[in-house]
C-alpha positions, 0 to 999 in steps of 0.5 A: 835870529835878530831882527834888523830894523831899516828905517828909510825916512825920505818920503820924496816919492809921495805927493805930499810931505809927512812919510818921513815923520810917519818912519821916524814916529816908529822910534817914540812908539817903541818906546813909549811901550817899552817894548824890549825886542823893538830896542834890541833890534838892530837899528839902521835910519837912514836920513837925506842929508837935504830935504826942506829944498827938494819939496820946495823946488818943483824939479825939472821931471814934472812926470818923475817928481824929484826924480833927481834927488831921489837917485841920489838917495836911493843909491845910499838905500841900495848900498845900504841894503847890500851891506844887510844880513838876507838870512836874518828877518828885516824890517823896511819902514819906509816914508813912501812906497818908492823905496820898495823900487830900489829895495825889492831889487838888491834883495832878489840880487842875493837870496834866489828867488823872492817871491812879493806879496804887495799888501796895498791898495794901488798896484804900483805899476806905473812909469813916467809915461803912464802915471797920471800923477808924476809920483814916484809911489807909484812906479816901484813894482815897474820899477823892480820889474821893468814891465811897464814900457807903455807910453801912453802921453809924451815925456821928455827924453831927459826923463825917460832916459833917467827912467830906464837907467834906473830900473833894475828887472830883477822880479818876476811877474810869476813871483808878485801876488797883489792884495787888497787891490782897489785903485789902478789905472788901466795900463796896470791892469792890462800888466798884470792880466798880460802876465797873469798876476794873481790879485785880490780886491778888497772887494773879493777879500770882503766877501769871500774871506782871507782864506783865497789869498792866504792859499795862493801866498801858500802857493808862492811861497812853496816856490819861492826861496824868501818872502817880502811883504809889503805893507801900505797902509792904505789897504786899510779903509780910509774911514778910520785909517786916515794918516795916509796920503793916497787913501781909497775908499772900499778898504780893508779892516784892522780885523781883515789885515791882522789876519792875513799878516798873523798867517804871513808873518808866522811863515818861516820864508817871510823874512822881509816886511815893509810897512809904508805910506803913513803920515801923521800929519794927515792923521789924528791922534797918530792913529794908523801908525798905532794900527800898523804897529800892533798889526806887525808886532809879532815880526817885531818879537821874533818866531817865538812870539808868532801865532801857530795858526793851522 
């Protein structure tokens, strides 16, 4: 199977701009090593046409920072999305975790059941009425689920009427597994324990090993008729990871990480992956995107390159 190669350079829904370059950096990294399955890939980039004014200006959602804009290019992302293969792999890089909101859902639209594994160390969940913050990373999994209904301060109607034109309710809480969870607020957790939602903390991977996660993935999996797992990297700890802009302290290690993708990525379901949230400008030597490269480069070389692990 081909792979396909989606990269969605836009980083509007982060607090601070840099993601972009972080999606477009995948493109000298392949190159530069040569690598001839990245090459041979089908390649799609999509690009806003206008992005210097969208930062500049502050927009008037203050709770769904460039909300507007962002709906604008997010329709060309669904579009583009719909017109993709499902029955041949692809991979998402994407300049923020927002993406995930629209994506996530034109999948679930065409392959059955998906079944979610959010390899991350926030979980995503939040609306404009509880994100403390106002950006959109950290609303997709409300998003593609249309779970968070809380309103736990004031927002404009202007922006809550945007907010739920825009969710798409297409994943099921059954068939989401969160991984490296560390940094939440208290609506999300009371989400995800009012609909038993399994997750792991870094803490609880640290201790206790890959092995608990890997086996309640087995177990969705089993159930599920495709896999997308998403991949941001601040699940890593910041401590050597820092070309990220959300990072938090307690991560997980490189070691930690390529074990649970060798296993994740070797799966025949696992036919989407996205790689999320590094930026290089708050990074050096571009290091994190050099970790995440040879972290998910068996996806890149195809089943024939993936470890056979018992």
């Amino acid at each position: 199977m081909a792979l396909q190669v989606v990269a969605v350079a836009c980083d509007w829904g982060a607090g601070q701009p840099g993601g972009m370059a972080g999606v477009l950096g995948w493109y000298h990294l392949g190159l530069y090593y040569k690598h001839l399955a990245w090459i041979e890939a089908h390649h799609h980039c999509l690009l806003p046409k206008v992005n210097r004014s969208v930062w500049v200006e502050t927009g008037p959602h203050v709770y769904a920072r460039r909300f507007e804009p962002w709906l604008a290019f997010a329709e060309e992302v669904r579009q583009h999305v719909q017109t993709l293969s499902p029955a041949e792999p692809i991979l998402f890089l994407t300049g923020d975790h927002s993406w995930a909101g629209v994506i996530l859902p034109t999948l679930a639209s065409r392959v059955g059941t998906l079944g979610v594994i959010w390899i991350d160390a926030h979980a995503d969940f939040h609306n404009p009425a509880t994100s403390p913050s106002g950006n959109l990373h950290g609303m997709p999994m409300a998003l593609a689920t249309g779970l968070n209904t809380h309103r736990y301060h004031p927002v404009p109607d202007n922006t809550w009427k945007l907010w739920e034109s825009a969710i798409q309710a297409t994943i099921q809480p059954s068939n989401i597994l969160f991984i490296g969870l560390r940094s939440y607020e208290p609506p999300e957790m009371e989400l995800i324990q009012a609909h038993q939602i399994p997750f792991f903390t870094s803490e609880a991977i640290i201790q206790e090993g890959v092995k608990p996660a890997l086996e309640a993935a087995q177990a969705l999996a089993e159930r599920c008729d495709a896999l997308y797992v998403s991949f941001d990297v601040d699940v890593w700890d910041p401590s050597f990871a820092r070309g990220t802009g959300s990072p938090a302290a307690g991560g997980l290690s490189i070691g930690q990480v390529r074990s649970l993708l060798d296993e994740l990525l070797s799966w025949p379901k696992t036919l989407f992956l996205e790689v999320t949230e590094i930026n290089p400008l708050l990074d050096r030597e571009n290091q994190t995107a050099l970790y995440a490269y040879g972290s998910i480069r068996s996806f890149i070389d195809g089943p024939s390159a993936r470890p056979h692990l018992e």
